[in-house]
LUMSEBA-124506 format. One record per residue (C-alpha): residue number from 1; residue in one letter; y, x, z. Coordinates in nm, 3 decimals, always signed. Example, Ala and Ser with C-alpha at 12.3 -4.5 7.8 and 13.67 -1.06 7.14 Angstrom:
# residues 2
<1,'a',<-0.450,+1.230,+0.780>>;
<2,'s',<-0.106,+1.367,+0.714>>;
//
This chain:
# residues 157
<1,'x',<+0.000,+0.000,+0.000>>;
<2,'x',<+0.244,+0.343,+0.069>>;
<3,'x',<+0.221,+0.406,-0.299>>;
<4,'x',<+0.414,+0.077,-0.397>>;
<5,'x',<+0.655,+0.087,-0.118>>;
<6,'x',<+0.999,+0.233,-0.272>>;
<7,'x',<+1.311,+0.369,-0.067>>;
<8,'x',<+1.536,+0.626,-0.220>>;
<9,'x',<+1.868,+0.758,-0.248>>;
<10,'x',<+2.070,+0.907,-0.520>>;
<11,'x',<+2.423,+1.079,-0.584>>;
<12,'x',<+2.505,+1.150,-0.914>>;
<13,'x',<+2.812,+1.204,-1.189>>;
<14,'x',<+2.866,+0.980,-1.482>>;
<15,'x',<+3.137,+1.010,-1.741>>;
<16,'x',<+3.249,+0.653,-1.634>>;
<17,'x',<+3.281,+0.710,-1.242>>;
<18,'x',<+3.308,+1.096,-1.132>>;
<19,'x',<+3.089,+1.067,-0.813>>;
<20,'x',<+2.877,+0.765,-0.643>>;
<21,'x',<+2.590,+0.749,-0.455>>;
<22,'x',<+2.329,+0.432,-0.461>>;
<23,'x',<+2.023,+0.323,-0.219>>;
<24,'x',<+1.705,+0.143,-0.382>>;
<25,'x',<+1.495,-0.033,-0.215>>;
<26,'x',<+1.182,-0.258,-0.274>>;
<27,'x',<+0.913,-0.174,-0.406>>;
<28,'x',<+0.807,+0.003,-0.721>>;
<29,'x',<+0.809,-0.216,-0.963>>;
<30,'x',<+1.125,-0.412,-0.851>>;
<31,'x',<+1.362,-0.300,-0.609>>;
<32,'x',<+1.754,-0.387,-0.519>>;
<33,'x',<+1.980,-0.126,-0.595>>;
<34,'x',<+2.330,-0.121,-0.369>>;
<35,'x',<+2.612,+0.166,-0.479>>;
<36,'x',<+2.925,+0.270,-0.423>>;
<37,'x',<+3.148,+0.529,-0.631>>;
<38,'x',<+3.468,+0.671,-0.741>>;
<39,'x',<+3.641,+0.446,-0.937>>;
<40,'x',<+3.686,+0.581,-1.325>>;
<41,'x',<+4.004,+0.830,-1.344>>;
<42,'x',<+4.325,+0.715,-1.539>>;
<43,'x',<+4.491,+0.457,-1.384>>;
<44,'x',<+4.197,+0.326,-1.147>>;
<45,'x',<+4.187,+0.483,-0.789>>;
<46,'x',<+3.980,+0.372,-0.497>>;
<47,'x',<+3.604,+0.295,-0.473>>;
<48,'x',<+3.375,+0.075,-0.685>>;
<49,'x',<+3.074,-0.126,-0.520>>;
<50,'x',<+2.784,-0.201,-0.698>>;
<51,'x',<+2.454,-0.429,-0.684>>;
<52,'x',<+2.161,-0.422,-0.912>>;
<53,'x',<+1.826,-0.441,-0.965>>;
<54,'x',<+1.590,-0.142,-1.096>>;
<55,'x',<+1.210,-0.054,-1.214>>;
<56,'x',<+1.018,+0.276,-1.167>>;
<57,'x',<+0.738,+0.350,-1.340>>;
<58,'x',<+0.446,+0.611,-1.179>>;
<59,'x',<+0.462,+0.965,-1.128>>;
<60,'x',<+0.312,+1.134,-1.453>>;
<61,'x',<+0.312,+1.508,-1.339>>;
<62,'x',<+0.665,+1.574,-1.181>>;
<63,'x',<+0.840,+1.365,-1.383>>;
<64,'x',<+0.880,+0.905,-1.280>>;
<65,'x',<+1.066,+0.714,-1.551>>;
<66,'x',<+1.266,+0.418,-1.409>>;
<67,'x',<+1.506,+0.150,-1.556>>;
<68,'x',<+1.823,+0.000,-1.364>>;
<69,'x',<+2.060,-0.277,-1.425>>;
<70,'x',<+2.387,-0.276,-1.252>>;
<71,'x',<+2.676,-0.476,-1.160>>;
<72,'x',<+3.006,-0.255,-1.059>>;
<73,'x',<+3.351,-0.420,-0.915>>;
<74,'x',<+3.610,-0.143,-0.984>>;
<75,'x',<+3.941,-0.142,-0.814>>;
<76,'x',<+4.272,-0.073,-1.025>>;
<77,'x',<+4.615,-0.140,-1.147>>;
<78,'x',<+4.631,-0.135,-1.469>>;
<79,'x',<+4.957,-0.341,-1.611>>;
<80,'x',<+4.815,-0.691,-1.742>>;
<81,'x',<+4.474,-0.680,-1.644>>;
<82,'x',<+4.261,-0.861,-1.372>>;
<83,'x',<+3.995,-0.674,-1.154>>;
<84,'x',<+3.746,-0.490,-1.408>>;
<85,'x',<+3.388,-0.517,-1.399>>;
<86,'x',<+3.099,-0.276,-1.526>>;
<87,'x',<+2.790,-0.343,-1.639>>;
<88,'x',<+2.527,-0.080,-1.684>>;
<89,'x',<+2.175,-0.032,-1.813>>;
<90,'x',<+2.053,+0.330,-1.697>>;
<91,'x',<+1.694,+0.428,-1.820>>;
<92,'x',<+1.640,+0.796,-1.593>>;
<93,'x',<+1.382,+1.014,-1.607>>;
<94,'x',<+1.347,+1.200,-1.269>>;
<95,'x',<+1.193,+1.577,-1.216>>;
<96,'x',<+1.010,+1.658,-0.880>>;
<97,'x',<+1.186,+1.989,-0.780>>;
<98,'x',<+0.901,+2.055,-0.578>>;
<99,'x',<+0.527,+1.918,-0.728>>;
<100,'x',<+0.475,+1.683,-0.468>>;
<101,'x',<+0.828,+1.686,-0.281>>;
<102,'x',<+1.079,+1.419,-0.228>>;
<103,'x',<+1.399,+1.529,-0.403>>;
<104,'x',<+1.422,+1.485,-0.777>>;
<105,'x',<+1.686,+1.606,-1.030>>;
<106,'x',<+1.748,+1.288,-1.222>>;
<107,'x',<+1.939,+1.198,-1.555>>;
<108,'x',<+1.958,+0.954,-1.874>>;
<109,'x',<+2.150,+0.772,-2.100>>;
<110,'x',<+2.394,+0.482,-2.007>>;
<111,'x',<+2.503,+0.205,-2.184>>;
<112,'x',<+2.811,+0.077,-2.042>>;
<113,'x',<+2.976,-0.252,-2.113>>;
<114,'x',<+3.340,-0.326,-1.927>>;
<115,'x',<+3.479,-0.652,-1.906>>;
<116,'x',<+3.824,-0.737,-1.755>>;
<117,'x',<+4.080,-1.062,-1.757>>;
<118,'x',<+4.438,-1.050,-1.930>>;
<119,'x',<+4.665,-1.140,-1.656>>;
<120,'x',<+4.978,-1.088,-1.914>>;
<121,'x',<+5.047,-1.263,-2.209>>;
<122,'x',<+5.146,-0.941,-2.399>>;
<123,'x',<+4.873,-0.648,-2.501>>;
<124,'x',<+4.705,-0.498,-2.162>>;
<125,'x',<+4.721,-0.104,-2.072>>;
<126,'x',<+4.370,-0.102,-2.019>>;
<127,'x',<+4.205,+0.224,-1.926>>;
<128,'x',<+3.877,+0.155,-1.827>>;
<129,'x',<+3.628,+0.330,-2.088>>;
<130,'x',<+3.965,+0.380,-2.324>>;
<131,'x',<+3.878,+0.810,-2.394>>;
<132,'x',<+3.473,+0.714,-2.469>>;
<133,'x',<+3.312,+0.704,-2.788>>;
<134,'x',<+3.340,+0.305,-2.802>>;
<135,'x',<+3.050,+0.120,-3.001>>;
<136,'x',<+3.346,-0.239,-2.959>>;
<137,'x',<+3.602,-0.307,-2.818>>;
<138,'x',<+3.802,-0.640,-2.842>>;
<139,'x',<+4.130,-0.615,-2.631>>;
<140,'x',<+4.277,-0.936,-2.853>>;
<141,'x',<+4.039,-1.235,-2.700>>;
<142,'x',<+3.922,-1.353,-2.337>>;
<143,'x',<+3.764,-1.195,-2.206>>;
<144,'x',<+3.876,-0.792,-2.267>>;
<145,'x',<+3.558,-0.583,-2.363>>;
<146,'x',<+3.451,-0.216,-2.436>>;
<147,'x',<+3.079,-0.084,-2.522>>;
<148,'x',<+2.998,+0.252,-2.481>>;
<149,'x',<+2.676,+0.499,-2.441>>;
<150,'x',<+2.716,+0.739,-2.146>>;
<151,'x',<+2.511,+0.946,-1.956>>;
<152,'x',<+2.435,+1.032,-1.566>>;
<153,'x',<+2.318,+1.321,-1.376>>;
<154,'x',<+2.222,+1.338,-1.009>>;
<155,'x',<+1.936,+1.374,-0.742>>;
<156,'x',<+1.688,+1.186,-0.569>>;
<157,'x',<+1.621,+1.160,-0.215>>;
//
């Protein structure tokens, strides 16, 4: 029953927040994942809190694939825009450091969709995801968007 039991803890860097840290727990193959982070640089400043949910697959060797889906709140003040939100889907692949230990090196893509509400009639300074390689981006409609890929780097606990 140990072996489907799963607590863990992770800091990492992304290119959409600088530092943040997250706690899964559950079991293996679904757990809740709970974060907090830096807040994306430009005009943004504070922290971001997140919830999500995640999947991790077995241990081949050193290395555990896992999948999580996350919901961030990121504070900000950006002229004409409401409070921005972050959705990401982060497949990681994780490397024992030790064959056998509990910390991990961990990294993977990111695909990052932002979504935000116009709180000015005239066209937002929105900075959220604004100096990424954007996939869309539609600051014209309700609500704002951006798409990006990304990618995060970290370790396991």
């Amino acid at each position: 029953m140990r072996s489907w039991t799963y607590l863990h803890g992770e800091v990492w860097a992304s290119e959409s927040m600088p530092l943040g840290a997250t706690v899964k727990v559950g079991v293996r193959p679904a757990y809740l994942v709970l974060g907090a982070a830096l807040a994306p640089t430009g005009h943004h400043h504070g922290a971001a809190w997140g919830v999500g949910l995640g999947t991790a697959g077995r241990a081949r060797g050193r290395f555990t694939p896992s999948l999580d889906l996350l919901l961030w709140w990121l504070n900000g003040d950006d002229d004409g825009v409401g409070r921005t939100q972050l959705t990401q889907l982060r497949p990681q692949l994780a490397w024992q450091l030790k064959q056998g230990g509990r910390w991990q090196l961990v990294g993977g893509p990111t695909l990052n969709l932002a979504t935000a509400r116009r709180t000015l009639g005239a066209r937002p300074r929105w900075h959220v995801g604004q100096d990424q390689w954007l996939w869309f981006e539609s600051l014209d409609d309700q609500p704002l968007l951006r798409l990006w890929p990304g990618v995060q780097l970290g370790l396991r606990f």
